[in-house]
Backbone of each chain as ProteinMPNN parsed JSONL, in Angstrom:
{"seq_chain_A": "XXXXXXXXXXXXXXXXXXXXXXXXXXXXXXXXXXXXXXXXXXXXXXXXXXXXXXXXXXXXXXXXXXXXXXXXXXXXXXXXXXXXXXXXXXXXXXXXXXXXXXXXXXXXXXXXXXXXXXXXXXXXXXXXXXXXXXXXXXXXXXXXX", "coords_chain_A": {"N_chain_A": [[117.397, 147.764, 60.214], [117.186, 145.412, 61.647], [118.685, 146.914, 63.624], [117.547, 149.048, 64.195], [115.052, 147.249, 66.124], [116.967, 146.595, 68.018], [117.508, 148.229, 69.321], [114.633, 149.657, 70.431], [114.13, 147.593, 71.625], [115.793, 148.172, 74.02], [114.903, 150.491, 74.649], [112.038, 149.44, 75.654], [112.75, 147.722, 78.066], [113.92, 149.463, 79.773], [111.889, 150.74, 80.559], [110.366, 149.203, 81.454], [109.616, 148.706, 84.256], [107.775, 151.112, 84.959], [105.942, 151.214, 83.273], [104.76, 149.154, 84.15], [104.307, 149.196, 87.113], [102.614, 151.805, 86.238], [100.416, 150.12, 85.188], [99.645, 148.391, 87.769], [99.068, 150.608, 89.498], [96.659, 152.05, 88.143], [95.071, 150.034, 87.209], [94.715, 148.391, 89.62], [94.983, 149.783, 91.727], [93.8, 152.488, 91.945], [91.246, 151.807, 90.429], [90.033, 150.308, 91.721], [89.798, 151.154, 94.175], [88.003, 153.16, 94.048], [88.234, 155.641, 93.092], [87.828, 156.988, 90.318], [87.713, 159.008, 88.383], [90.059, 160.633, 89.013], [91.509, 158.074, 87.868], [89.954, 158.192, 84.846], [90.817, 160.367, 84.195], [94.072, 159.894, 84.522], [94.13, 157.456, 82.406], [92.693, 158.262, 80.022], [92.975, 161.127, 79.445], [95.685, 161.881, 79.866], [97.147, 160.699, 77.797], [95.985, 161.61, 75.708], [96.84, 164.37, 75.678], [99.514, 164.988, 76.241], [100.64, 162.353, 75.346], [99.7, 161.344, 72.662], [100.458, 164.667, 70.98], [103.228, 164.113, 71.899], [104.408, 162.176, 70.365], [103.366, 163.012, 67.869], [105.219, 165.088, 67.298], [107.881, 164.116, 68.057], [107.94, 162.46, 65.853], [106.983, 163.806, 63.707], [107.942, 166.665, 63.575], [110.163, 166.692, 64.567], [111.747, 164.796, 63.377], [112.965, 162.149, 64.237], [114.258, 158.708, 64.493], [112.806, 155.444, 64.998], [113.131, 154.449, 67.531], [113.655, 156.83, 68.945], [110.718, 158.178, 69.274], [109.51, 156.392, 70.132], [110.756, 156.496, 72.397], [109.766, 159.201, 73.344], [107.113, 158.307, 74.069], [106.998, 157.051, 75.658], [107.502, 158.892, 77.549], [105.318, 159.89, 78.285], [104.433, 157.992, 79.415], [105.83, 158.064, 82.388], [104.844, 160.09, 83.039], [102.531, 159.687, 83.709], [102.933, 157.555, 85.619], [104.513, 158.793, 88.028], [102.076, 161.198, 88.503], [100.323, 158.965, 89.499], [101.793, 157.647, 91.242], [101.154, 160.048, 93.209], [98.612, 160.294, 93.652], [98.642, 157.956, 94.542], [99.365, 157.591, 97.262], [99.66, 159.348, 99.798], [101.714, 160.241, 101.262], [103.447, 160.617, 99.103], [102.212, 161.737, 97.599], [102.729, 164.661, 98.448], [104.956, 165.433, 98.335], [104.563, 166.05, 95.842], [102.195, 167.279, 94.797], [103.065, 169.777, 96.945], [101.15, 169.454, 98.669], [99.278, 167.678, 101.457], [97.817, 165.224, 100.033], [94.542, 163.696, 99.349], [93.374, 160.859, 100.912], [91.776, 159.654, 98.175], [91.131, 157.847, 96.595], [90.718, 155.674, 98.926], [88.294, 155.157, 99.122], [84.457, 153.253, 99.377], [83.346, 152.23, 96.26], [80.534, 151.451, 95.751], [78.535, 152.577, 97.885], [79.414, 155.195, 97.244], [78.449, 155.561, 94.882], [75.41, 154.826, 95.647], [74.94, 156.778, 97.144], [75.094, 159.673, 95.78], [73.223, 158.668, 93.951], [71.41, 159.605, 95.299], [70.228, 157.684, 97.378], [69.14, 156.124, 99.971], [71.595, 155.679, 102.205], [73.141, 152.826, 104.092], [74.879, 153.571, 106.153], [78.084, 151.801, 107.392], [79.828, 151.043, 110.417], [82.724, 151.48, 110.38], [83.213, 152.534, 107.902], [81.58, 155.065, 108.446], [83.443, 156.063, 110.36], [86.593, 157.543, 111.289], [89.521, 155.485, 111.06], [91.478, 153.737, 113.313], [93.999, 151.97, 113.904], [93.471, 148.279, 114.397], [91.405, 148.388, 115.838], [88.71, 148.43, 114.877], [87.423, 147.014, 113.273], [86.295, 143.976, 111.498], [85.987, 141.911, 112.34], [86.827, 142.316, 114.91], [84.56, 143.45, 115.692], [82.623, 142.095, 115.425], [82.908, 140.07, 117.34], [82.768, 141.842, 119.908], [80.445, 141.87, 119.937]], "CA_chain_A": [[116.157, 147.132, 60.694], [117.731, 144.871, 63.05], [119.291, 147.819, 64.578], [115.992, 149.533, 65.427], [114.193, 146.466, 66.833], [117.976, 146.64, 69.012], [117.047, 150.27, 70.1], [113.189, 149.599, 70.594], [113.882, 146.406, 72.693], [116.446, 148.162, 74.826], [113.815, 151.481, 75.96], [110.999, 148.827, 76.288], [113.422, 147.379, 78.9], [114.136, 150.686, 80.223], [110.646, 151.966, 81.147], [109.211, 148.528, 81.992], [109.01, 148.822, 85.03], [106.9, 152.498, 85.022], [104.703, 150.778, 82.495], [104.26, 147.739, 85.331], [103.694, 149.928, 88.014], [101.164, 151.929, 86.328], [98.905, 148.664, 85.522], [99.047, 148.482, 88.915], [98.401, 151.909, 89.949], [95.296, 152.706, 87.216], [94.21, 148.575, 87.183], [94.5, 147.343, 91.08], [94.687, 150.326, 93.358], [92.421, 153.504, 91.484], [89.785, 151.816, 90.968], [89.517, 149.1, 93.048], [89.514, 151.975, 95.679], [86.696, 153.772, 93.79], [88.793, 157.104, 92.398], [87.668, 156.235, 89.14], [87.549, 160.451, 88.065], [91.943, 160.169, 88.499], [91.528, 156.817, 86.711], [90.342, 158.383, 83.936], [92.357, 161.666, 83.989], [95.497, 158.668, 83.924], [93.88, 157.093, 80.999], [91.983, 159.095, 78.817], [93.7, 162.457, 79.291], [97.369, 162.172, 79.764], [97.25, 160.866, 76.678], [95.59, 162.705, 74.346], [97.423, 165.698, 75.757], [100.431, 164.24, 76.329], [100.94, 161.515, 74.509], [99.721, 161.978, 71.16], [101.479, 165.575, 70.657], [104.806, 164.077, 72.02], [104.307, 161.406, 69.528], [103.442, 163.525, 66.841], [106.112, 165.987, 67.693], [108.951, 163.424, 67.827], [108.103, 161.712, 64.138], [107.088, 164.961, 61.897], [108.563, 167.804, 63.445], [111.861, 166.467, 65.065], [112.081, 163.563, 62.471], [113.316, 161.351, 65.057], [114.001, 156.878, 64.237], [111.472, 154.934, 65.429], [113.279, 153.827, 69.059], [113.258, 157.967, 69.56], [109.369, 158.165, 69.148], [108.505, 155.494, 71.404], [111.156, 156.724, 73.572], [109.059, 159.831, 73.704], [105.803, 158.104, 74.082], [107.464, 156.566, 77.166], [107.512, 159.708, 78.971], [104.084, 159.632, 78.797], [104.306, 156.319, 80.529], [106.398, 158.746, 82.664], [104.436, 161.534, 83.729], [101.438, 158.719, 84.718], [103.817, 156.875, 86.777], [104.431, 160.43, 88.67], [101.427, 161.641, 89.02], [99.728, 158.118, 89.886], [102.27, 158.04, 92.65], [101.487, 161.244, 94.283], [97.74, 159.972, 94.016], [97.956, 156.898, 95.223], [100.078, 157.535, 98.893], [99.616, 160.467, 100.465], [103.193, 161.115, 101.23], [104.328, 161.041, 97.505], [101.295, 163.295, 96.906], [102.55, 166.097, 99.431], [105.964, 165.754, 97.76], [104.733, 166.622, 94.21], [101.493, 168.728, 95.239], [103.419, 170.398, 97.952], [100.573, 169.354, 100.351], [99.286, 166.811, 102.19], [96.736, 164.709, 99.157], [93.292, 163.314, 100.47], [92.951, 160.051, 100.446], [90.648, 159.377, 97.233], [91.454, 156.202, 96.176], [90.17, 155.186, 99.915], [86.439, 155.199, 99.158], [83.311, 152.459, 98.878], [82.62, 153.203, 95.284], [79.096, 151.359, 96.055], [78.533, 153.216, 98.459], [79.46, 156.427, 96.654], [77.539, 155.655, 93.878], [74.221, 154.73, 96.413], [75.129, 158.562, 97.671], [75.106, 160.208, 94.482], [71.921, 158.633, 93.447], [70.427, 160.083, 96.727], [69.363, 156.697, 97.594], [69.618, 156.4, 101.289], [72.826, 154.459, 102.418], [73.566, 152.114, 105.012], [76.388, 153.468, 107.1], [78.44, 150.859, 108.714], [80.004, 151.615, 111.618], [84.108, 151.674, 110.338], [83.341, 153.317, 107.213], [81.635, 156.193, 108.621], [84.278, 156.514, 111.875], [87.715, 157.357, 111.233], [89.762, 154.167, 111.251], [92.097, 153.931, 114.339], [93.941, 150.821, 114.154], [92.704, 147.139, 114.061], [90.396, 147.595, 116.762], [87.613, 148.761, 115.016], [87.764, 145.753, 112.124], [84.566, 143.816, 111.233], [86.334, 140.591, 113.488], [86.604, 142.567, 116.413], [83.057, 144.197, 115.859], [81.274, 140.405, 115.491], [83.393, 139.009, 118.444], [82.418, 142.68, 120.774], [79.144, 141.64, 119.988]], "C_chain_A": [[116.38, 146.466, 62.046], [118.284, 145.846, 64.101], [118.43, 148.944, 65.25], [115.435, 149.114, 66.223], [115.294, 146.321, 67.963], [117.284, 147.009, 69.791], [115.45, 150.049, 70.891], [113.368, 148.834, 71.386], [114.742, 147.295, 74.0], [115.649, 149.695, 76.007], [112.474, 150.819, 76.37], [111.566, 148.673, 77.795], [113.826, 148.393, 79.965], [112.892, 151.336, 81.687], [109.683, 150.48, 81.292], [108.786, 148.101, 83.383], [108.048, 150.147, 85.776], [106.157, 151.939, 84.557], [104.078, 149.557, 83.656], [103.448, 148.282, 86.412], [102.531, 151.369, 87.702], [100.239, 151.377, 85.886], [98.649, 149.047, 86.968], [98.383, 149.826, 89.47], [96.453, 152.82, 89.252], [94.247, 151.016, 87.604], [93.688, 148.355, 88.897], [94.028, 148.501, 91.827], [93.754, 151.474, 93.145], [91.191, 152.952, 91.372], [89.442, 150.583, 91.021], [89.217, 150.43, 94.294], [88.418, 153.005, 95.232], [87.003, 155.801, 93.171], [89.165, 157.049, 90.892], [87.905, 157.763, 88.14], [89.272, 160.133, 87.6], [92.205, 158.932, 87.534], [90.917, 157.373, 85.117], [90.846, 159.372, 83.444], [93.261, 160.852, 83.369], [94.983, 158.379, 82.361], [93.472, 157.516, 79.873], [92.786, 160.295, 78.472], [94.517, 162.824, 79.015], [97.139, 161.331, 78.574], [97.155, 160.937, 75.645], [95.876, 163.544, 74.265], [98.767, 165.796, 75.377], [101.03, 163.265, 75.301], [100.784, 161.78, 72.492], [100.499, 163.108, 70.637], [102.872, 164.897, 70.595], [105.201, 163.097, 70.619], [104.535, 162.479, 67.554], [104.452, 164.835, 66.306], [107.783, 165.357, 67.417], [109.077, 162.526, 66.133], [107.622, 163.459, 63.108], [107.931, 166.026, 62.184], [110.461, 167.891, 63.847], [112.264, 165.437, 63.565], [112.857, 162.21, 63.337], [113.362, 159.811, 64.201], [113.028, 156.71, 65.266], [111.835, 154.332, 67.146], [113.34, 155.887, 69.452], [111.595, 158.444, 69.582], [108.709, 157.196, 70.249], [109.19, 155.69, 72.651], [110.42, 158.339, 74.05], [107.109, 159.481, 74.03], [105.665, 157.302, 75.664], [107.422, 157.556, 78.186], [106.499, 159.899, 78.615], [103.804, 159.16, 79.902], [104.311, 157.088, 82.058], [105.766, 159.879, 83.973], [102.974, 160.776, 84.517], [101.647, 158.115, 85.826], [103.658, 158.22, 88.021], [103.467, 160.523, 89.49], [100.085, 160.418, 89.648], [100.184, 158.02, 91.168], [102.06, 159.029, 93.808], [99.475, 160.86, 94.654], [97.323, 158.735, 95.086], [98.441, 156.951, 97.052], [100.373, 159.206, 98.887], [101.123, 161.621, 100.867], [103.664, 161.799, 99.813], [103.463, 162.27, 97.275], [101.614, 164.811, 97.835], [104.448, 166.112, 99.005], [105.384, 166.307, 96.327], [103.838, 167.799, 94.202], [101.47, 169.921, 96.13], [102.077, 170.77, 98.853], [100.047, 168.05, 100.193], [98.059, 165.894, 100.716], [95.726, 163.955, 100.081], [93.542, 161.748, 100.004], [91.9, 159.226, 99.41], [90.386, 158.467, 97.323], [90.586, 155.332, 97.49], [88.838, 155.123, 100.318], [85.764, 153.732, 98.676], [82.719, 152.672, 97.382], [80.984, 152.718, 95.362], [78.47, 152.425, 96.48], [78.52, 155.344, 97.818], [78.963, 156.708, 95.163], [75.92, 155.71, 94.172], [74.271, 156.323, 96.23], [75.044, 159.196, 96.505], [73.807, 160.181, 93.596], [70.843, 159.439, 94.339], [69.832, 159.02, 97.424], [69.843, 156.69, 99.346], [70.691, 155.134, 101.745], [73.191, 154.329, 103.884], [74.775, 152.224, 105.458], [76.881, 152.564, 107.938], [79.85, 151.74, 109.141], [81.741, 151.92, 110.886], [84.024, 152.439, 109.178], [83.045, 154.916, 107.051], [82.703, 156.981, 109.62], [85.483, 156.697, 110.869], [88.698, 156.253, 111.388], [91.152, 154.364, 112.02], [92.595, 152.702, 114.413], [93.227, 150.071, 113.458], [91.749, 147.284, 114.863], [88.571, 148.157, 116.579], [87.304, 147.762, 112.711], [86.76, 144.936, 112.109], [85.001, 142.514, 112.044], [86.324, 140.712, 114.706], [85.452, 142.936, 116.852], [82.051, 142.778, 116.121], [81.664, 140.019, 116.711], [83.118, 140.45, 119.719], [80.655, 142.509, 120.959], [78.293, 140.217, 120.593]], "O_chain_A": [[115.957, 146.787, 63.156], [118.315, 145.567, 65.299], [118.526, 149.518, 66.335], [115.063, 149.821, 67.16], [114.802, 145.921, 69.018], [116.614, 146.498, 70.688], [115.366, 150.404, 72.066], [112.7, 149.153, 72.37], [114.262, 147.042, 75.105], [115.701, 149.929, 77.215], [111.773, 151.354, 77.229], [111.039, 149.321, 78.701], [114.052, 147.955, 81.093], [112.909, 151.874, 82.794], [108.455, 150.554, 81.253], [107.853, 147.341, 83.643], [107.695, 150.115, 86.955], [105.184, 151.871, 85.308], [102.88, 149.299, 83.769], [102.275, 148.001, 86.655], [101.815, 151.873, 88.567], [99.125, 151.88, 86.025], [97.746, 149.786, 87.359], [97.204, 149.902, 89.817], [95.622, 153.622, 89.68], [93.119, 150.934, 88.089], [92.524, 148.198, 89.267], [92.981, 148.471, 92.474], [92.88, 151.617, 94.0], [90.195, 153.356, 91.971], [88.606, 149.964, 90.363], [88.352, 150.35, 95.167], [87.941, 153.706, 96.124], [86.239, 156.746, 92.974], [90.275, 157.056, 90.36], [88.336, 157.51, 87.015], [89.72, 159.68, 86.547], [93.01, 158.916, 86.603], [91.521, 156.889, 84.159], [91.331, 159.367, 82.313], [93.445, 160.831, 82.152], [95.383, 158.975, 81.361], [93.908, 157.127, 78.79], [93.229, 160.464, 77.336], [94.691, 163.757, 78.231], [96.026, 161.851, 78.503], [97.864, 160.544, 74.719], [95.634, 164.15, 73.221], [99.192, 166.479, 74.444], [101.908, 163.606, 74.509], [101.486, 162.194, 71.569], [101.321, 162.766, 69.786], [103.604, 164.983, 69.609], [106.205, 163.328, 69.946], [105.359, 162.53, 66.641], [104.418, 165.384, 65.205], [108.662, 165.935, 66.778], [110.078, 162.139, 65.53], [108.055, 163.888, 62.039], [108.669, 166.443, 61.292], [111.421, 168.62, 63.597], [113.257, 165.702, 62.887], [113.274, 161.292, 62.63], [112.554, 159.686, 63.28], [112.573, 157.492, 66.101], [110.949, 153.866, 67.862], [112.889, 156.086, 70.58], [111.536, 159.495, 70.222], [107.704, 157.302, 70.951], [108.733, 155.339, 73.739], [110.592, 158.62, 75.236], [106.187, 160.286, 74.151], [104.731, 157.078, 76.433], [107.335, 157.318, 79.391], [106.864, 161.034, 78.307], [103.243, 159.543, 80.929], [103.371, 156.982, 82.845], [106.06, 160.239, 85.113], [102.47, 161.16, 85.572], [100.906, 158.051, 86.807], [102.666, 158.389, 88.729], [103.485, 160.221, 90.683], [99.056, 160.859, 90.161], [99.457, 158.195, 92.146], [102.534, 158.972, 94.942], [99.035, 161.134, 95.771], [96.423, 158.533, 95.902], [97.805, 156.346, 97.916], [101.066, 159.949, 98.191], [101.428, 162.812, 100.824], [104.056, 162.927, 99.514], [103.791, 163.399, 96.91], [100.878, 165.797, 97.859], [105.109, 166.987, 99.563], [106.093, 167.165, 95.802], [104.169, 168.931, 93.849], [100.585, 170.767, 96.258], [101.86, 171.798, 99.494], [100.198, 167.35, 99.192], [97.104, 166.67, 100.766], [95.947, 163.647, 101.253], [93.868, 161.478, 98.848], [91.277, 158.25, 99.828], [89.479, 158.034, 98.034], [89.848, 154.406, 97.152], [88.348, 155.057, 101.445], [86.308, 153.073, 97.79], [81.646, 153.267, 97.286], [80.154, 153.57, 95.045], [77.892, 153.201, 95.719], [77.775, 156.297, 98.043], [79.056, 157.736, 94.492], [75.146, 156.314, 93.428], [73.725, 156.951, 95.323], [74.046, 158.497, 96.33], [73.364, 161.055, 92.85], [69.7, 159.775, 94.028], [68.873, 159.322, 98.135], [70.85, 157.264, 99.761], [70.511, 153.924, 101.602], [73.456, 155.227, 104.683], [75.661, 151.379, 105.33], [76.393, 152.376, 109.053], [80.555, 152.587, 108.593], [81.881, 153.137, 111.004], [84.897, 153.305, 109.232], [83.562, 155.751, 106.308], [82.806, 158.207, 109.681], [85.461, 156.135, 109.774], [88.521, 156.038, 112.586], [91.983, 155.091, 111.477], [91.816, 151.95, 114.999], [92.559, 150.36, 112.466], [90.962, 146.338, 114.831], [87.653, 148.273, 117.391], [87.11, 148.085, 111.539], [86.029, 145.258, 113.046], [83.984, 141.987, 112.494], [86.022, 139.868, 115.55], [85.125, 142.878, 118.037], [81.059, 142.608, 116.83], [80.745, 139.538, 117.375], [83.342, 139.936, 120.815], [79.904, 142.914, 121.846], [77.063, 140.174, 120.563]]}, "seq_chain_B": "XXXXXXXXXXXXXXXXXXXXXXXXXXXXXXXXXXXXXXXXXXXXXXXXXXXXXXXXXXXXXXXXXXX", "coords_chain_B": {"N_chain_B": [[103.991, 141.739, 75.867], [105.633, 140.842, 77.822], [104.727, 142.046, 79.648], [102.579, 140.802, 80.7], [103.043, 139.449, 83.183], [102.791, 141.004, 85.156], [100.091, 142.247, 84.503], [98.778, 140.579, 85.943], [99.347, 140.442, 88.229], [98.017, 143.242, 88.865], [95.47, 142.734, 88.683], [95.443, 141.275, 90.697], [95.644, 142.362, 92.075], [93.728, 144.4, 92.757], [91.545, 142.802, 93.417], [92.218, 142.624, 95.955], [92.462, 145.153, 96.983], [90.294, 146.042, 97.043], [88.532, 144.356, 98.266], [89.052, 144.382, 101.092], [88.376, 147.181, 101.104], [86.282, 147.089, 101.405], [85.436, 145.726, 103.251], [85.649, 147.828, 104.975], [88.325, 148.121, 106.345], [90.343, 150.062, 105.848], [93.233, 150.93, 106.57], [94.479, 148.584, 106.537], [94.416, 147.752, 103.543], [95.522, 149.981, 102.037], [97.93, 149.283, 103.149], [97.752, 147.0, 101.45], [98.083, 148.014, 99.269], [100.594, 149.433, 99.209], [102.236, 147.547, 99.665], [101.764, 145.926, 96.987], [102.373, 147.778, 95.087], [105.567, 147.848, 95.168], [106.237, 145.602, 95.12], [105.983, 145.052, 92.419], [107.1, 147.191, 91.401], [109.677, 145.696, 91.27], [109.455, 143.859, 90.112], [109.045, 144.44, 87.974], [111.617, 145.562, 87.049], [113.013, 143.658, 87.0], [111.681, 142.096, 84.487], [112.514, 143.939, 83.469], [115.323, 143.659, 82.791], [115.465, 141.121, 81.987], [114.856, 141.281, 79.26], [116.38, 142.987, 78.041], [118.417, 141.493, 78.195], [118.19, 138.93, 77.331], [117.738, 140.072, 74.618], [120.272, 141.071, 73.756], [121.216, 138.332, 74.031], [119.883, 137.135, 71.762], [120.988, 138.376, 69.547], [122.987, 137.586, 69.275], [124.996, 138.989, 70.332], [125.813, 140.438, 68.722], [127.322, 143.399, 67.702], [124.975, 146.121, 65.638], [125.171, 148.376, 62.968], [124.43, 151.129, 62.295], [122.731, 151.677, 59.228]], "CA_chain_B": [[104.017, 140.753, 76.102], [106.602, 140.035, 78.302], [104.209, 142.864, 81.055], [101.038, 140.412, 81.213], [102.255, 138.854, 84.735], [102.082, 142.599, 85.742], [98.808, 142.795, 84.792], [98.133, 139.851, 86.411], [99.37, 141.041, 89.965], [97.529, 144.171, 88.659], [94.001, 142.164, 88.743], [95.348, 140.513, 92.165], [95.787, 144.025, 93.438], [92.284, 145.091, 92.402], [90.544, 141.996, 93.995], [92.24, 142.589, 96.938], [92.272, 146.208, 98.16], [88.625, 146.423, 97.073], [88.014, 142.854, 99.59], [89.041, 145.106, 102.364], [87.97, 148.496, 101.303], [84.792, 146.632, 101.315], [85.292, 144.731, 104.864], [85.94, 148.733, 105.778], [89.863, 148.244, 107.117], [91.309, 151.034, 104.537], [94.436, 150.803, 106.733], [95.036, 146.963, 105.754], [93.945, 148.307, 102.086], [96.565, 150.958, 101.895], [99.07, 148.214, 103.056], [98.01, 145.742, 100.739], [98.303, 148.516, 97.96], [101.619, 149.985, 98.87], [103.547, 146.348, 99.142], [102.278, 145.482, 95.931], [103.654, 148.353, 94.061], [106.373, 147.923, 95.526], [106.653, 144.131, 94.418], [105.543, 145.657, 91.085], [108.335, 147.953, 90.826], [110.432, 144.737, 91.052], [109.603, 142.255, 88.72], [109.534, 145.109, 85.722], [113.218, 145.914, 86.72], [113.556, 142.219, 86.509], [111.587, 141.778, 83.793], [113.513, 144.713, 82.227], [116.495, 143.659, 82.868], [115.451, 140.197, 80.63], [113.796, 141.778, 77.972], [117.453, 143.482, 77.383], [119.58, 140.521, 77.916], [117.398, 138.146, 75.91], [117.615, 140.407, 73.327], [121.809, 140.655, 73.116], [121.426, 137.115, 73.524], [119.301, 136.424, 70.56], [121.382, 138.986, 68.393], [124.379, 136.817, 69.11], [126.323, 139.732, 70.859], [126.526, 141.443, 67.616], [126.861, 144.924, 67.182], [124.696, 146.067, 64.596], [125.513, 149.289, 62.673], [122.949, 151.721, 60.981], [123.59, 152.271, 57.571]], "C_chain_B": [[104.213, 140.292, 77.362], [105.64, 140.899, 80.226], [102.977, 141.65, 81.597], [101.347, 139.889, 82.791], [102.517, 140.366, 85.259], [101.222, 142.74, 86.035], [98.084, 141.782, 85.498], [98.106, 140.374, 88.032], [98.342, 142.304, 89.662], [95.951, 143.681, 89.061], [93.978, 141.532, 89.888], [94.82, 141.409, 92.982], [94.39, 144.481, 93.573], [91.229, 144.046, 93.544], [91.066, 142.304, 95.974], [92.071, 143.549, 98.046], [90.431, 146.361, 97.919], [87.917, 145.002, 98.02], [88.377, 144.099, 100.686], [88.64, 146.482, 102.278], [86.8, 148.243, 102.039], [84.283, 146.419, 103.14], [85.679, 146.709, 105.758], [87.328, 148.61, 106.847], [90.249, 149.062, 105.778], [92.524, 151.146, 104.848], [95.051, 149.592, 106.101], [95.115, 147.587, 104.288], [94.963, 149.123, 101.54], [98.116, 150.073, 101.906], [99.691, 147.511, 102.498], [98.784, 146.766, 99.489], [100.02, 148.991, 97.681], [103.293, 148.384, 98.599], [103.203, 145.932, 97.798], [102.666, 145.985, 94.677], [104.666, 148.632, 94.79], [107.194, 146.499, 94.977], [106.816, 144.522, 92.985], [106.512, 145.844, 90.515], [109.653, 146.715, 90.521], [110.706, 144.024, 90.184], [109.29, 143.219, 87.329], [110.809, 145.232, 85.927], [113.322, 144.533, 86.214], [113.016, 141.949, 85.21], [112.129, 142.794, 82.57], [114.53, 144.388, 81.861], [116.036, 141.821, 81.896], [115.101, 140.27, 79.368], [115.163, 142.327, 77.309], [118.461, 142.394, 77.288], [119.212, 139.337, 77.104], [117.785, 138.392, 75.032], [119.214, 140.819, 72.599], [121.62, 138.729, 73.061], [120.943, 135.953, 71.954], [120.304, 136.904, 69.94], [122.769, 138.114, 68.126], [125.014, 137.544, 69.857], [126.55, 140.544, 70.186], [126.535, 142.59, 67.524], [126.19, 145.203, 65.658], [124.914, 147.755, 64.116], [124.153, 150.057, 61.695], [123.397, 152.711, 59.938], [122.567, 152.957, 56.809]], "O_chain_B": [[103.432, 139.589, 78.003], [105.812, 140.538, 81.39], [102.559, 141.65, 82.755], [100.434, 139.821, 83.615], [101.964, 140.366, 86.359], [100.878, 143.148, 87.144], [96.884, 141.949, 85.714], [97.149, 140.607, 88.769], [97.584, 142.318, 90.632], [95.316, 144.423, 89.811], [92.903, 141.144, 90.346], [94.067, 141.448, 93.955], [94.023, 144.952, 94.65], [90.367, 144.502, 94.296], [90.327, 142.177, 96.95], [91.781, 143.378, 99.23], [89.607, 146.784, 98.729], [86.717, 144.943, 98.29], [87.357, 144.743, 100.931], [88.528, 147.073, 103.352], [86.356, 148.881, 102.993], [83.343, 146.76, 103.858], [85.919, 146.778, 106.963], [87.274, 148.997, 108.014], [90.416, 148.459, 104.718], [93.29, 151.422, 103.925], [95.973, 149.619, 105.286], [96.262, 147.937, 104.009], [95.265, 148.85, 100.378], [99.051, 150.119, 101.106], [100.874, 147.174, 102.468], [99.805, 146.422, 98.893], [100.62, 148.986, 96.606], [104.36, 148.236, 98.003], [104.175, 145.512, 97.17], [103.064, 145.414, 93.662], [104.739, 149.807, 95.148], [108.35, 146.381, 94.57], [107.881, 144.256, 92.429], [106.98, 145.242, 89.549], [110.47, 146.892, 89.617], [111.727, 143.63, 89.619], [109.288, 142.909, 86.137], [111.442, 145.005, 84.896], [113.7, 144.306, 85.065], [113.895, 141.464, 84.499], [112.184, 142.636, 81.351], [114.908, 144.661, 80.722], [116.783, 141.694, 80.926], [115.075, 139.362, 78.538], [115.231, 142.199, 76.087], [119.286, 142.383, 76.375], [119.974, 138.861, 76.263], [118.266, 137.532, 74.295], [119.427, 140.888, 71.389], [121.911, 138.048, 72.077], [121.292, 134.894, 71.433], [120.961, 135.961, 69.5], [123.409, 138.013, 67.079], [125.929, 136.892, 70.359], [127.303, 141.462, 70.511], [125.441, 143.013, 67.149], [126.668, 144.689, 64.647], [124.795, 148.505, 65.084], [123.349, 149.677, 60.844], [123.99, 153.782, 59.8], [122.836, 153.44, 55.709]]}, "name": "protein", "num_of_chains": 2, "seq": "XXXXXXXXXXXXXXXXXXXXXXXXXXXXXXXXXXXXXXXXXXXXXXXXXXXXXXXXXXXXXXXXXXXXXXXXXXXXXXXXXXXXXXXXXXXXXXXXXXXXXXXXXXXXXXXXXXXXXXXXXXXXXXXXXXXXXXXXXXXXXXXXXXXXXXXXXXXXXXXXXXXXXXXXXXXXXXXXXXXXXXXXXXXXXXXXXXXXXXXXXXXXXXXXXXXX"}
């Protein structure tokens, strides 16, 4: 008993920082940046595809102890971490999708929810331009004015 | 348990790249996002790395054997 809750404490410890960094990656930076579609791919999908099978794969058909089951429920964790990374920075995403990824995550979701309704939306000036720098920043735009 | 100040930077992170998505700087936004998984990645090693030594320290040190 004691020697499971060992085992179990020592792959929590293992994989807590994948599990940390994808809070952040699904909580702070998906959709706060309005790429709410990958947000729930991450959450909903990977693992019901993923997860559950590996789960149910590692306790009936392997017979696995209970620190090998959650150490397969970890690469879940695993494959979110991954592919959250290649979403969220462009570089990582042109290492794993062998090309360049769009910036998603980098959208108004207001804004792209206005648009969607068809409602007519108020373009301001840095969100429709390409962003070049600071010098087109809503401090330099009040003080050019 | 031991993840909630994770999720707390996690709810920092949220208030903050969406303050500047908002203010339209997506470069700042990208900035804010990549230092704070990057902090992120930190304090789970760290908090991995207590979550395992805690837990020899509770056991006493003991090896335990599975019988």
């Amino acid at each position: 008993m004691i020697y499971n809750a060992q085992r179990v404490l020592n792959v929590l410890a293992l994989f807590s920082f994948v599990r940390a960094t994808n809070a952040v990656i699904v909580v702070g930076v998906l959709r706060s940046g309005g790429d709410t579609l990958f947000s729930f791919f991450l959450d909903g999908v990977v693992i019901w595809v993923v997860g559950v099978p590996m789960a149910f794969l590692g306790a009936f058909v392997l017979g696995l102890p209970v620190y090998g089951v959650y150490f397969m429920i970890m690469s879940e964790e695993t494959l979110k971490f991954v592919l959250g990374c290649g979403a969220t920075s462009p570089d990582a995403g042109s290492m794993i999708w062998r090309r360049r990824s769009e910036w998603l995550w980098l959208s108004n979701p207001a804004r792209a929810a206005q648009r969607s309704r068809g409602w007519r939306v108020r373009e301001s000036a840095p969100a429709s331009s390409p962003v070049k720098g600071s010098d087109s920043s809503a401090s330099t735009r009040l003080l050019a004015k | 348990m031991a993840l909630v100040f994770t999720f707390g930077i996690a709810h920092a992170t949220a208030i903050m790249v969406g303050n500047r998505i908002g203010a339209g700087e997506k470069e700042q936004a990208y900035q804010y996002a990549g230092r704070s998984l990057g902090f992120t990645m930190l304090t789970g090693m760290f908090i991995g790395s207590q979550i395992w030594l805690w837990s020899r320290i509770s056991s006493g040190f003991s090896k335990f054997r599975q019988r």
